[in-house]
DRENSE-678938 format. One record per residue: residue in one letter; x, y, z of N, C-alpha, C in turn. Coordinates in Angstrom, 1 decimal, padded with zeros to 4 digits, always signed. Layout:
# residues N
<kolmi res="a" n_u="X" n_v="Y" n_w="Z" ca_u="X" ca_v="Y" ca_w="Z" c_u="X" c_v="Y" c_w="Z"/>
...
***
This chain:
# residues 143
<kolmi res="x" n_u="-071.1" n_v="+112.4" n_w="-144.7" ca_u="-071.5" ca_v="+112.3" ca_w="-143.3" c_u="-071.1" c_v="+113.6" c_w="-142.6"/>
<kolmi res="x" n_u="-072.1" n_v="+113.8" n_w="-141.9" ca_u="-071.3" ca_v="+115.3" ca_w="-141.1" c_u="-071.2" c_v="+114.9" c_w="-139.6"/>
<kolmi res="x" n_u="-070.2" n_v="+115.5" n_w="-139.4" ca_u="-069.5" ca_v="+115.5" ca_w="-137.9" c_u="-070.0" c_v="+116.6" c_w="-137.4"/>
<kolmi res="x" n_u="-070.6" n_v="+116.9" n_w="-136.5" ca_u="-070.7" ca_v="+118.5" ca_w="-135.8" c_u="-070.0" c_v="+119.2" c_w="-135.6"/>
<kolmi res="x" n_u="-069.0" n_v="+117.7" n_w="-134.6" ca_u="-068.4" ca_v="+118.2" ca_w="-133.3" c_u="-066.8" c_v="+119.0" c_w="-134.3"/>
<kolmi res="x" n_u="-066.3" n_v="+117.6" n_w="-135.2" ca_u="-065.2" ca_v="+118.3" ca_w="-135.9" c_u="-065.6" c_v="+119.0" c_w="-137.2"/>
<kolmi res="x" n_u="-066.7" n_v="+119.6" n_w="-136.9" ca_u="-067.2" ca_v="+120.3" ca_w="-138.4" c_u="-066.6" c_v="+120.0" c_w="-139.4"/>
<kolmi res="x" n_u="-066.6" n_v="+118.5" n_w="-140.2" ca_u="-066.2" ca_v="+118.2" ca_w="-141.2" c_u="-067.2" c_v="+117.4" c_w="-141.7"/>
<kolmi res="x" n_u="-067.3" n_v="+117.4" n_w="-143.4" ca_u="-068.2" ca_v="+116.3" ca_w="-143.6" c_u="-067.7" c_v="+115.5" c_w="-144.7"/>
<kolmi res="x" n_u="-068.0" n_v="+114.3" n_w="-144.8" ca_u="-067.4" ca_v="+113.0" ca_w="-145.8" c_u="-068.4" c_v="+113.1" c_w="-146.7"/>
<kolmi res="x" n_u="-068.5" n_v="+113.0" n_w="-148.5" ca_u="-069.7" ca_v="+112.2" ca_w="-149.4" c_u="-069.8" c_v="+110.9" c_w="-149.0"/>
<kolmi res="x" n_u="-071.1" n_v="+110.2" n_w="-148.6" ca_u="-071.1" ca_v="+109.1" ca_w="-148.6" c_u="-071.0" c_v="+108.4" c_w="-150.1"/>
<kolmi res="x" n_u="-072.0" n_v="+109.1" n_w="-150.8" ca_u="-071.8" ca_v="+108.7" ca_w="-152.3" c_u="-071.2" c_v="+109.7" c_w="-153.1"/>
<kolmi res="x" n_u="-070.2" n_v="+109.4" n_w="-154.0" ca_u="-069.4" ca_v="+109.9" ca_w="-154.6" c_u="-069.0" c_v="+109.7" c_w="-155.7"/>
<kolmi res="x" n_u="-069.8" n_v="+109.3" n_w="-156.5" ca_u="-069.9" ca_v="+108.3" ca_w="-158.6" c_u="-069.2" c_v="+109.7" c_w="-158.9"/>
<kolmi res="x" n_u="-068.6" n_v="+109.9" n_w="-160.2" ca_u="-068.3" ca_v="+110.7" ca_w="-161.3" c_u="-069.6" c_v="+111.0" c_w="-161.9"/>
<kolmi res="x" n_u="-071.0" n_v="+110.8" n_w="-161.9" ca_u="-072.5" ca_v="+111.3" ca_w="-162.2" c_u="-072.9" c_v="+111.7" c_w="-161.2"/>
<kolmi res="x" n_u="-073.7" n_v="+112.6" n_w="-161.5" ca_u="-074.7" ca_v="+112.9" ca_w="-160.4" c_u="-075.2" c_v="+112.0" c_w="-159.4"/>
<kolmi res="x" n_u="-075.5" n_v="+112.2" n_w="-158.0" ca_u="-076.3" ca_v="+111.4" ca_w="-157.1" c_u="-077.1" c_v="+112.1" c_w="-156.6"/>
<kolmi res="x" n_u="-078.1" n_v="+111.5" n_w="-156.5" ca_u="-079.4" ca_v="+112.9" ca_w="-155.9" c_u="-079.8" c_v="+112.0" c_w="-154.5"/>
<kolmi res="x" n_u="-079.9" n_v="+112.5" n_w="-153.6" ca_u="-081.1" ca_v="+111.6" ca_w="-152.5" c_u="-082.4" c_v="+112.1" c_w="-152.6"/>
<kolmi res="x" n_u="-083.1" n_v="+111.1" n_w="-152.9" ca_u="-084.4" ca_v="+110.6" ca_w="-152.7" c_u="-085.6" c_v="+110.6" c_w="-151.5"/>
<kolmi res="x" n_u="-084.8" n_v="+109.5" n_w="-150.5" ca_u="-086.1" ca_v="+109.4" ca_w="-149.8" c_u="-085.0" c_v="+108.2" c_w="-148.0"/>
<kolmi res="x" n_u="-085.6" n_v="+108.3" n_w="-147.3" ca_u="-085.4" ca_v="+107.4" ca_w="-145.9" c_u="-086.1" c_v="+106.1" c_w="-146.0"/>
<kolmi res="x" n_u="-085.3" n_v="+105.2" n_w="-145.7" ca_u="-086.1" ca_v="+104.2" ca_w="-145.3" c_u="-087.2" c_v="+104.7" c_w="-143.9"/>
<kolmi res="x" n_u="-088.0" n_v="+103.3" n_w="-143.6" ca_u="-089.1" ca_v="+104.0" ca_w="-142.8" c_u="-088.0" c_v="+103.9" c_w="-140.9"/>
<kolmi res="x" n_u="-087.2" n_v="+102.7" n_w="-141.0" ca_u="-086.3" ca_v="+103.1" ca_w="-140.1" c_u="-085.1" c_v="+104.1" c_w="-140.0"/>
<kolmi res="x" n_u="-085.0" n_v="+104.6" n_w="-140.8" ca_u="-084.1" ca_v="+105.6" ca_w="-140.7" c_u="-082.5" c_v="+105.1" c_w="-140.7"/>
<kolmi res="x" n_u="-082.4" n_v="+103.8" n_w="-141.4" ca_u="-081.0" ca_v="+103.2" ca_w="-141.2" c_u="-080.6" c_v="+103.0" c_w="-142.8"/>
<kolmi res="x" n_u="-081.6" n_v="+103.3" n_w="-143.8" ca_u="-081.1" ca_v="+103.2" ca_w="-145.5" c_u="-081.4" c_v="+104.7" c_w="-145.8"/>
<kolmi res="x" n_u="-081.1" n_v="+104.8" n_w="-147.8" ca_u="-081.5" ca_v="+105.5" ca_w="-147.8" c_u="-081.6" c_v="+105.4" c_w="-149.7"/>
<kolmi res="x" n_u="-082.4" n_v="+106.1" n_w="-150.6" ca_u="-082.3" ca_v="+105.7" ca_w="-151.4" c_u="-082.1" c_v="+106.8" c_w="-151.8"/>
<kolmi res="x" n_u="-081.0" n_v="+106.6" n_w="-153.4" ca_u="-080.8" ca_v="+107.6" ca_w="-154.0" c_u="-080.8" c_v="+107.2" c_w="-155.5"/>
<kolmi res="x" n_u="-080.8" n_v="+108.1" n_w="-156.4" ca_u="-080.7" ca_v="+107.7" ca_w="-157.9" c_u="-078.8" c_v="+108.0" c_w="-158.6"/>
<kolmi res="x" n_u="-078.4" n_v="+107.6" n_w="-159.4" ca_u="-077.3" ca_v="+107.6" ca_w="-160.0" c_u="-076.9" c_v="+107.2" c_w="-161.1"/>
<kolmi res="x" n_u="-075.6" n_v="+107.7" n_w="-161.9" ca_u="-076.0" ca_v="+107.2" ca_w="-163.2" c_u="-074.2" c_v="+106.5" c_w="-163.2"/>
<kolmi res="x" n_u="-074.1" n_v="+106.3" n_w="-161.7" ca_u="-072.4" ca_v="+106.2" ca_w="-161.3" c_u="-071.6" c_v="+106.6" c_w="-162.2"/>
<kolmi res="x" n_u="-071.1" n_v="+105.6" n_w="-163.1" ca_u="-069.7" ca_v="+106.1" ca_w="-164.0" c_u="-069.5" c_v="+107.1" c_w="-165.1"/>
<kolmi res="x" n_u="-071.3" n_v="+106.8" n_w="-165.6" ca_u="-071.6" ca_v="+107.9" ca_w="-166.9" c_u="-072.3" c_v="+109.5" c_w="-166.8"/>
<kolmi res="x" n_u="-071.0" n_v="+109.7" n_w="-167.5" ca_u="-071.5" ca_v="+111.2" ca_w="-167.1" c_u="-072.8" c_v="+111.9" c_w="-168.0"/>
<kolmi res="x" n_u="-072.2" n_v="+110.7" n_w="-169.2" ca_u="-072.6" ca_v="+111.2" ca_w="-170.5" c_u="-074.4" c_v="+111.4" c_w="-170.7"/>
<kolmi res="x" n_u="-074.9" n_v="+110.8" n_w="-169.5" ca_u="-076.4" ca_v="+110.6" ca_w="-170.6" c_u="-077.5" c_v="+110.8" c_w="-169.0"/>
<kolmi res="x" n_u="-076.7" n_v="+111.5" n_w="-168.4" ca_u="-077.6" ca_v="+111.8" ca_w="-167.3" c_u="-078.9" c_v="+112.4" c_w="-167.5"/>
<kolmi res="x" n_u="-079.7" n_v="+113.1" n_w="-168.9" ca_u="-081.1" ca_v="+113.3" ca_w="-169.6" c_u="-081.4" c_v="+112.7" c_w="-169.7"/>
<kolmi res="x" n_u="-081.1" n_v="+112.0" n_w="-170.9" ca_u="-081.7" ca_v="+111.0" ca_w="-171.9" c_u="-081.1" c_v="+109.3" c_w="-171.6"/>
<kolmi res="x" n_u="-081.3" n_v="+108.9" n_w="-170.5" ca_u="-081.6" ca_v="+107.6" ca_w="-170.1" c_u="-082.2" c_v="+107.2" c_w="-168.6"/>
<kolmi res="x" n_u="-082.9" n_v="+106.4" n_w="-169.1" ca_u="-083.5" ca_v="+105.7" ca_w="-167.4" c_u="-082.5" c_v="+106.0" c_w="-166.3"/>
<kolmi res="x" n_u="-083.2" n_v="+106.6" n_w="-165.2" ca_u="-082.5" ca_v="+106.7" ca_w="-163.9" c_u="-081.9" c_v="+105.7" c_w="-163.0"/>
<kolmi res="x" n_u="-081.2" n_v="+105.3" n_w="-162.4" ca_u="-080.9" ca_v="+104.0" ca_w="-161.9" c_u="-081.2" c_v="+104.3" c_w="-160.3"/>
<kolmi res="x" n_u="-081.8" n_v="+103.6" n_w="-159.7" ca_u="-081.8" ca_v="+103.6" ca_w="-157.8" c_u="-080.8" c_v="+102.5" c_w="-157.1"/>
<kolmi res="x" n_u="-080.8" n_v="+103.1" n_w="-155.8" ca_u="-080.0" ca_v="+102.2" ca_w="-155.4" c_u="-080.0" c_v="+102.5" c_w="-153.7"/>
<kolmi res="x" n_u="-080.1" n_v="+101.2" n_w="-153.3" ca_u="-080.1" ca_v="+101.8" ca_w="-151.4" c_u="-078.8" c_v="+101.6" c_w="-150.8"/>
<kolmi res="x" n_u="-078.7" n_v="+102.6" n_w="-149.8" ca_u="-077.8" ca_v="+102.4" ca_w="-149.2" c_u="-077.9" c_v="+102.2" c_w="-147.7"/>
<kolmi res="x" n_u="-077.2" n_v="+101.4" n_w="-147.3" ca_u="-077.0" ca_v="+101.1" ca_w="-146.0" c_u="-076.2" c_v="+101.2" c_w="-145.1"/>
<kolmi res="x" n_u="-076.7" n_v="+102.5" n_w="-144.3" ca_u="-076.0" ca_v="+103.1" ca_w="-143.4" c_u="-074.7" c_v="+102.0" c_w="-142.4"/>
<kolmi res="x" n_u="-075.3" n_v="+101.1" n_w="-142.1" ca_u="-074.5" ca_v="+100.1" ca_w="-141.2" c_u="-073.3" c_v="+099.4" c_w="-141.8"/>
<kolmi res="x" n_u="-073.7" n_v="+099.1" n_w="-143.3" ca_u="-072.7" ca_v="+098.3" ca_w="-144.0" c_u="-071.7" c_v="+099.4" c_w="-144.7"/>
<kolmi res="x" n_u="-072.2" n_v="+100.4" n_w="-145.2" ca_u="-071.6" ca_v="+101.6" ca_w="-145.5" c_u="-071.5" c_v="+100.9" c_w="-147.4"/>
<kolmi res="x" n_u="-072.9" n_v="+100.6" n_w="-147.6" ca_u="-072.6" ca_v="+099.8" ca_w="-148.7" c_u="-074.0" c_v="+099.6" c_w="-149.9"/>
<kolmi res="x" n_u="-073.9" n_v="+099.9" n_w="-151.2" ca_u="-075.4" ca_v="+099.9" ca_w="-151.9" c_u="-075.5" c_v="+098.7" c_w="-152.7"/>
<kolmi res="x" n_u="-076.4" n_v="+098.9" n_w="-153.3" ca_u="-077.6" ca_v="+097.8" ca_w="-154.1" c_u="-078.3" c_v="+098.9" c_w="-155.1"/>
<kolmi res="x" n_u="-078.2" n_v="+098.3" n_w="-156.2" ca_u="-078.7" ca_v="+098.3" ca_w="-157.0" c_u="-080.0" c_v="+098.1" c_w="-156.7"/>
<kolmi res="x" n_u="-081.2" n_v="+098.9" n_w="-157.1" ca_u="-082.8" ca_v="+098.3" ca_w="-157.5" c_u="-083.5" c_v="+098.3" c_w="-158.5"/>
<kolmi res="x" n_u="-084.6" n_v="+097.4" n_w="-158.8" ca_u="-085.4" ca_v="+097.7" ca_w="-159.7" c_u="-084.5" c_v="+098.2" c_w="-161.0"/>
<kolmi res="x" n_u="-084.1" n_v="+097.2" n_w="-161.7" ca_u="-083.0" ca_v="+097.3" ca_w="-162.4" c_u="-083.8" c_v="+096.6" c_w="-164.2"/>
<kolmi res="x" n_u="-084.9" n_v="+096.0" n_w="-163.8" ca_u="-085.8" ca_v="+095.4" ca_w="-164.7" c_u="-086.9" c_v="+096.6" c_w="-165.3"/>
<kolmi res="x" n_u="-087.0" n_v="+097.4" n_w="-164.5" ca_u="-087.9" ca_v="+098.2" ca_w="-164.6" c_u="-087.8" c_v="+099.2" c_w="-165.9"/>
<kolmi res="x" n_u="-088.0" n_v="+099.4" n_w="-167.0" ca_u="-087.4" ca_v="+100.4" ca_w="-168.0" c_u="-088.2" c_v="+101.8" c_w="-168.2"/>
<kolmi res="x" n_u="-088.5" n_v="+102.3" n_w="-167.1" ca_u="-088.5" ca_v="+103.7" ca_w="-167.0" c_u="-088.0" c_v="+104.7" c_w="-166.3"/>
<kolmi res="x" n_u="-087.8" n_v="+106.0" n_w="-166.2" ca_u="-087.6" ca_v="+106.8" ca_w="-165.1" c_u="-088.4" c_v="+106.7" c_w="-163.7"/>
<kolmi res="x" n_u="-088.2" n_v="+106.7" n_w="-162.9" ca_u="-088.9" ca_v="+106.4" ca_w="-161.8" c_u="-088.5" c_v="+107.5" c_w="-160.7"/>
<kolmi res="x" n_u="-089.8" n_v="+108.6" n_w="-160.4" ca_u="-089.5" ca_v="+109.3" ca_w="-159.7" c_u="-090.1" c_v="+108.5" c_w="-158.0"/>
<kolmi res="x" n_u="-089.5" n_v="+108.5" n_w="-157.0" ca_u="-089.8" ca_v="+108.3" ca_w="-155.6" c_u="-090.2" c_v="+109.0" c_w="-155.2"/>
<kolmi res="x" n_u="-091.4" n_v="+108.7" n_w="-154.6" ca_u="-092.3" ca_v="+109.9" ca_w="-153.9" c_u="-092.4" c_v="+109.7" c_w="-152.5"/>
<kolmi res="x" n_u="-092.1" n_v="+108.1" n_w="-152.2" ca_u="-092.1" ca_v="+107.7" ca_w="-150.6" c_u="-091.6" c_v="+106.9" c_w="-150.1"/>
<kolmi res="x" n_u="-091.3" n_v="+106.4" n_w="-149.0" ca_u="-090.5" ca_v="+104.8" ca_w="-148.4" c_u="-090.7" c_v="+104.8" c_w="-147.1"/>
<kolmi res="x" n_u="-092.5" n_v="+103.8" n_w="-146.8" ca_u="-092.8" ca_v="+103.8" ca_w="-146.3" c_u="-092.7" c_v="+102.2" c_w="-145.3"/>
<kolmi res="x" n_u="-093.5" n_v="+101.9" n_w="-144.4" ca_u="-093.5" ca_v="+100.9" ca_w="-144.0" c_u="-094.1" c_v="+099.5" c_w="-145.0"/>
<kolmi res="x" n_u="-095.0" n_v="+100.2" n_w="-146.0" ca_u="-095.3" ca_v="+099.2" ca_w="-147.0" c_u="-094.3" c_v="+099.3" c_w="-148.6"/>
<kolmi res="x" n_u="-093.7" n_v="+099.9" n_w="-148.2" ca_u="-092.9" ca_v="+099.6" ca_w="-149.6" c_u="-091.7" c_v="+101.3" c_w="-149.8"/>
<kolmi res="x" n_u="-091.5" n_v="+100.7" n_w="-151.3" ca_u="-090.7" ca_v="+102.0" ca_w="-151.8" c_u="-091.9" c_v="+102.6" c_w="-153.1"/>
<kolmi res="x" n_u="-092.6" n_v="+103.4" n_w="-153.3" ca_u="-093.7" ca_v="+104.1" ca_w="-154.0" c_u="-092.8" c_v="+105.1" c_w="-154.7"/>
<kolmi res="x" n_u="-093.1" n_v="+104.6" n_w="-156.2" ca_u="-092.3" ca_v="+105.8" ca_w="-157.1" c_u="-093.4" c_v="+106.1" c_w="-158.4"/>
<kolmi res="x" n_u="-093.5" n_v="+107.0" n_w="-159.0" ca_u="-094.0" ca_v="+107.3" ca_w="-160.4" c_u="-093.2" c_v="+107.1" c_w="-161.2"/>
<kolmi res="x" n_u="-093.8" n_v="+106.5" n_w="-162.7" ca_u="-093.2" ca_v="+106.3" ca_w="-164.0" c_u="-094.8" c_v="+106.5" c_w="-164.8"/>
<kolmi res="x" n_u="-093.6" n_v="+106.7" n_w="-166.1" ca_u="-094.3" ca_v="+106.5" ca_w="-167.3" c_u="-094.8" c_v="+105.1" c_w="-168.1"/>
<kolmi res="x" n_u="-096.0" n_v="+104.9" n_w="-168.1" ca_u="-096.1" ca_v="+102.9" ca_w="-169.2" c_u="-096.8" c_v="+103.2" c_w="-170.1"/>
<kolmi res="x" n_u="-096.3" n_v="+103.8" n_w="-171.4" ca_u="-096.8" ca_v="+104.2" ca_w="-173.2" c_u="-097.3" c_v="+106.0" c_w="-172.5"/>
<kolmi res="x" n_u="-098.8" n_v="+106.0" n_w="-173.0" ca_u="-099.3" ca_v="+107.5" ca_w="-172.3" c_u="-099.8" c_v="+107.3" c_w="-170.9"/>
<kolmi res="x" n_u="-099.4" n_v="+106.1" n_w="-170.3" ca_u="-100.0" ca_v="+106.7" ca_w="-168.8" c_u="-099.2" c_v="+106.9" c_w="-168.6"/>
<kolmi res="x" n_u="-099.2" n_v="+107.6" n_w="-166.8" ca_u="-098.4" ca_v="+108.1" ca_w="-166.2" c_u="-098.9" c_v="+107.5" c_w="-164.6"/>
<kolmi res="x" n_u="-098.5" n_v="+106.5" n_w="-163.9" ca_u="-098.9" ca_v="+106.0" ca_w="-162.9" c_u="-098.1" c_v="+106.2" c_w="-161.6"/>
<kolmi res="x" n_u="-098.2" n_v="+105.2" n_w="-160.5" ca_u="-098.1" ca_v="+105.1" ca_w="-159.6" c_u="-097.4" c_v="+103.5" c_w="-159.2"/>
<kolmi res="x" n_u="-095.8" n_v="+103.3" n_w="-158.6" ca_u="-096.2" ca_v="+101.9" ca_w="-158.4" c_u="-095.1" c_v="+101.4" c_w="-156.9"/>
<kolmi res="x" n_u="-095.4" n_v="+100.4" n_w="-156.7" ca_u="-095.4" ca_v="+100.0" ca_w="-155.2" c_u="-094.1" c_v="+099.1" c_w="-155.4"/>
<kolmi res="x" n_u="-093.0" n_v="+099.2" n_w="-154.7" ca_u="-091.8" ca_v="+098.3" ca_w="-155.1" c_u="-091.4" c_v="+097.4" c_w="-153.5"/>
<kolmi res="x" n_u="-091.5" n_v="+096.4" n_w="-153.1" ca_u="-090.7" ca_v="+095.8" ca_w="-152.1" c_u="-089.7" c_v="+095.6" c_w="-152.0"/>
<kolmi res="x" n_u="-089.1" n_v="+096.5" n_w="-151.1" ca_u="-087.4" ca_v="+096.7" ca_w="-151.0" c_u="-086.9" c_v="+095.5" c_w="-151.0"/>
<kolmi res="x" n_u="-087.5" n_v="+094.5" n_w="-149.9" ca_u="-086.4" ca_v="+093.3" ca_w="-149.5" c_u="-086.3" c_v="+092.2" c_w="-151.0"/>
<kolmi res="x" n_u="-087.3" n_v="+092.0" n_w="-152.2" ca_u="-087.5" ca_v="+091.4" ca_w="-152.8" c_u="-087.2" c_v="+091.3" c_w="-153.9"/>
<kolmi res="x" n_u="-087.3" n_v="+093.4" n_w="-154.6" ca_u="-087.7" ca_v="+093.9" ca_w="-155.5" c_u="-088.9" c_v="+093.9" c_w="-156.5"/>
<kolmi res="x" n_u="-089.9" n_v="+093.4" n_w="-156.1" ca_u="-091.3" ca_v="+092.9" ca_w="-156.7" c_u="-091.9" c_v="+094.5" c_w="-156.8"/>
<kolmi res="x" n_u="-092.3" n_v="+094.4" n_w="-158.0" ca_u="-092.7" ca_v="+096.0" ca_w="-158.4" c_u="-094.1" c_v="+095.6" c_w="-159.0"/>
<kolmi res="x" n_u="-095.4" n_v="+096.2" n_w="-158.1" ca_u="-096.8" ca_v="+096.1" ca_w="-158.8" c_u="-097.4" c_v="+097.4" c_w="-158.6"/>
<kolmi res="x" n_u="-098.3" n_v="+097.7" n_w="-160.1" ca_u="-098.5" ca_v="+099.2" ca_w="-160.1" c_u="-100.3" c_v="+099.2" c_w="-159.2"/>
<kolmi res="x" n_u="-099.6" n_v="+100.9" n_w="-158.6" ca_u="-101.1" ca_v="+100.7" ca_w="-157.9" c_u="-102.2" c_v="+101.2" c_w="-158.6"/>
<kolmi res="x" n_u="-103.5" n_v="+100.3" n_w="-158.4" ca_u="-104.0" ca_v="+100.8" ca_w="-159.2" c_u="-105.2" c_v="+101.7" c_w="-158.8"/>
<kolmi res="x" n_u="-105.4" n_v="+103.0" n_w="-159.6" ca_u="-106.0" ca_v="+104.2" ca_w="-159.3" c_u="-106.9" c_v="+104.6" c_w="-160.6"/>
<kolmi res="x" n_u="-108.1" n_v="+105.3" n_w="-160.3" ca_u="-109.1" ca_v="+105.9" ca_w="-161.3" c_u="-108.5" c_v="+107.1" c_w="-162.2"/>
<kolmi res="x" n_u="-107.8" n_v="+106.8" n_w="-162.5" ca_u="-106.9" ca_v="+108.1" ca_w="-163.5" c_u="-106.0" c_v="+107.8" c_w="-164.4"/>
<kolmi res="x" n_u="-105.7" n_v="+108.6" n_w="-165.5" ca_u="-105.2" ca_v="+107.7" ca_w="-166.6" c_u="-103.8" c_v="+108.2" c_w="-166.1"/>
<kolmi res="x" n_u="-103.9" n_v="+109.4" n_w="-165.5" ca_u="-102.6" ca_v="+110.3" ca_w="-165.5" c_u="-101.4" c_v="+110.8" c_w="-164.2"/>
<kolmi res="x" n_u="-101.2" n_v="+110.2" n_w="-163.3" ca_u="-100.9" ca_v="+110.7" ca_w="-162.0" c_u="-099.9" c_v="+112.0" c_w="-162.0"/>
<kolmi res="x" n_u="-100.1" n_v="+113.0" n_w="-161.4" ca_u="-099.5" ca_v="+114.1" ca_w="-161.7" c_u="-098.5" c_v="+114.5" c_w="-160.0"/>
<kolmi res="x" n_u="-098.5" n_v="+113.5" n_w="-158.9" ca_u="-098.1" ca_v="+114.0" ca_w="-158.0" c_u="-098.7" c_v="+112.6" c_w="-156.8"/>
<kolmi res="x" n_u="-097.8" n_v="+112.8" n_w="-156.1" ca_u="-098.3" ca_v="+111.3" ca_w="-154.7" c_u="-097.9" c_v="+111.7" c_w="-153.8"/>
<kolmi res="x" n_u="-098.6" n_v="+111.6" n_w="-152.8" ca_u="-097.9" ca_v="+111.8" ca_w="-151.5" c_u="-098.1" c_v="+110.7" c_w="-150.3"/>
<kolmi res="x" n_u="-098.0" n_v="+109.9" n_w="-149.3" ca_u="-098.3" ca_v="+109.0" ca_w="-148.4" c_u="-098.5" c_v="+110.0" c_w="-147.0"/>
<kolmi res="x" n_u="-098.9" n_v="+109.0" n_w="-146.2" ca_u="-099.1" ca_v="+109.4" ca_w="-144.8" c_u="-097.7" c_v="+108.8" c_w="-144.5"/>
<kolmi res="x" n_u="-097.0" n_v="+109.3" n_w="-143.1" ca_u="-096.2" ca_v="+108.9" ca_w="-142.5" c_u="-095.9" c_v="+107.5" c_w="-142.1"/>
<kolmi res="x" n_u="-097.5" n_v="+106.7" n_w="-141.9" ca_u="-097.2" ca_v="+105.2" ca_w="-141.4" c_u="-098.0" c_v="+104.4" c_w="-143.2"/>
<kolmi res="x" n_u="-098.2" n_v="+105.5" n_w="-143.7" ca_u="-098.4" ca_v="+104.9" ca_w="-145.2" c_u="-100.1" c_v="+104.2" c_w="-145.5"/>
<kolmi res="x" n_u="-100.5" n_v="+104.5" n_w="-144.9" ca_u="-101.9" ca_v="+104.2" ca_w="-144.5" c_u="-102.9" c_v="+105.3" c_w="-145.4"/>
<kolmi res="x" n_u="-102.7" n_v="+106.2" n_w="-145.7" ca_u="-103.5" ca_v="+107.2" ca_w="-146.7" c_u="-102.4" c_v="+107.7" c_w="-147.7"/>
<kolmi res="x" n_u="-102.8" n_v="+108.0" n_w="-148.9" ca_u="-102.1" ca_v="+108.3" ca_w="-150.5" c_u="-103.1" c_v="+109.6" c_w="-150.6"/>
<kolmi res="x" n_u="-102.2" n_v="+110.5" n_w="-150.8" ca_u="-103.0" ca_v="+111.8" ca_w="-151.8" c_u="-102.4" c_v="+111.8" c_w="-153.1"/>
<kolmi res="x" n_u="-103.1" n_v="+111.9" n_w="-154.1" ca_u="-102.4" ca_v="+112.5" ca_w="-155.6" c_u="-103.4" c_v="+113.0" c_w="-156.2"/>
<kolmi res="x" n_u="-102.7" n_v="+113.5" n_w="-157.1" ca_u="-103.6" ca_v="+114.6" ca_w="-157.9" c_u="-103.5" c_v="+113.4" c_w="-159.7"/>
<kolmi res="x" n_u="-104.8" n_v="+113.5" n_w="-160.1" ca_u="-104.6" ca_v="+113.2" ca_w="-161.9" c_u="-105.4" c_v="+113.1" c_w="-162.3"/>
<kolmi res="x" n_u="-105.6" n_v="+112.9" n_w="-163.2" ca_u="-106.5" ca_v="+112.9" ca_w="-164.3" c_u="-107.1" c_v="+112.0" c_w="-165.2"/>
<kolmi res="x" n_u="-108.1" n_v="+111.9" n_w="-166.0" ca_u="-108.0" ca_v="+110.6" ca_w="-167.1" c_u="-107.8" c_v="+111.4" c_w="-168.3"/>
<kolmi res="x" n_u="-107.8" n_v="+111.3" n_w="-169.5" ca_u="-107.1" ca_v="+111.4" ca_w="-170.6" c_u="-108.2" c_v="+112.5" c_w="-171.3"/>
<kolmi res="x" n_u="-109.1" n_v="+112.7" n_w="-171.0" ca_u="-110.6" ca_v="+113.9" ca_w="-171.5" c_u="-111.0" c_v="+114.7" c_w="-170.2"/>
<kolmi res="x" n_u="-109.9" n_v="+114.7" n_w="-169.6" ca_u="-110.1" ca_v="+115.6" ca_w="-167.9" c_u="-109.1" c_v="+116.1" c_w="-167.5"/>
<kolmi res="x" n_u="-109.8" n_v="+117.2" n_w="-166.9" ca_u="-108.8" ca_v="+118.3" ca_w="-166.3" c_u="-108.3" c_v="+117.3" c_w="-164.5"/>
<kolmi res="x" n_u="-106.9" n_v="+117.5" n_w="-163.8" ca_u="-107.0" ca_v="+117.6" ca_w="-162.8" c_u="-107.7" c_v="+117.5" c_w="-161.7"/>
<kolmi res="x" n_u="-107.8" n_v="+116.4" n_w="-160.8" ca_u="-108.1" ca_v="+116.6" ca_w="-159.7" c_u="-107.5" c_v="+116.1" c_w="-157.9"/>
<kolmi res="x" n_u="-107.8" n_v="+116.4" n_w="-157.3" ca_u="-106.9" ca_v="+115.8" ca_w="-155.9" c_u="-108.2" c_v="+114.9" c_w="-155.3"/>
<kolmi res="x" n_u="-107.5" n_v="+113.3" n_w="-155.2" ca_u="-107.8" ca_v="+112.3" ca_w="-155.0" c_u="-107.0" c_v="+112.1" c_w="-153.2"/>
<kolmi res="x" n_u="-107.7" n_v="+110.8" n_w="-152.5" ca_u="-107.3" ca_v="+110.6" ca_w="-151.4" c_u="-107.7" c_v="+109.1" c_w="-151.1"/>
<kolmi res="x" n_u="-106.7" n_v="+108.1" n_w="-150.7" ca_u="-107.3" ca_v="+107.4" ca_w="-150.8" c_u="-106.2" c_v="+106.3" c_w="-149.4"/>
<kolmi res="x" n_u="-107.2" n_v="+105.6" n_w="-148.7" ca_u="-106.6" ca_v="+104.2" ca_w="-147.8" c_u="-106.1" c_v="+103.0" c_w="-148.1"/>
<kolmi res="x" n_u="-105.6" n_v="+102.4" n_w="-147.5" ca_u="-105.3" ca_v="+100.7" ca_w="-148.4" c_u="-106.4" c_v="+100.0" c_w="-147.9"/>
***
């Protein structure tokens, strides 16, 4: 946390592994980050772990803990937490509800998702991908 005024600042998260931030809740009171807390050892070569934190409580949670892939976050919007993974050779897109953890992948005309982006109130998706005998393209799409 940074202070301005006493120009000092505290780590909120602080594991012996890496902690990366991620992404804002859509209120601006969480925040999600990835970590591999205690282990230093295998920060490449294993699934990434998420986890929110809550500014108020000064305190996390584990997520999507069922899930067995890497899961990049792309957004954390009013309709969910939206991350990319890998399932065999695709490469998708999928929609997680924070309060519940319920994770359904979205589903899009591409075998491959190469990139996602949302609108601010989450109402439009851009990404770019492909199907498996095709080059690249940028796709846009509403709920």
């Amino acid at each position: 946390m940074l202070d301005i005024t006493a120009r000092t600042s505290t780590p909120l998260i602080a594991n012996p592994s890496s902690d990366d931030f991620l992404a804002w809740s859509p209120e601006g009171d969480k925040f999600i980050y990835a970590s591999n807390v205690n282990d230093t050892t295998p920060n490449f070569y294993t699934n990434n772990r998420l986890f929110i934190y809550d500014m108020a409580s000064h305190s996390s949670r584990e997520i999507a803990t069922d899930f067995d892939e890497d899961k990049f976050v792309t957004s954390w919007n009013k309709k969910g937490i939206f991350f990319m993974a890998s399932q065999k050779t695709k490469a998708g897109v999928f929609q997680m509800d924070p309060s519940n953890g319920r994770i359904e992948q979205v589903s899009l005309p591409v075998d491959i998702v190469g990139n996602a982006s949302y609108t601010k109130d989450g109402s439009v998706m851009a990404f770019s991908g492909r199907a498996f005998d095709g080059l690249s393209e940028i796709y846009i799409g509403n709920d």
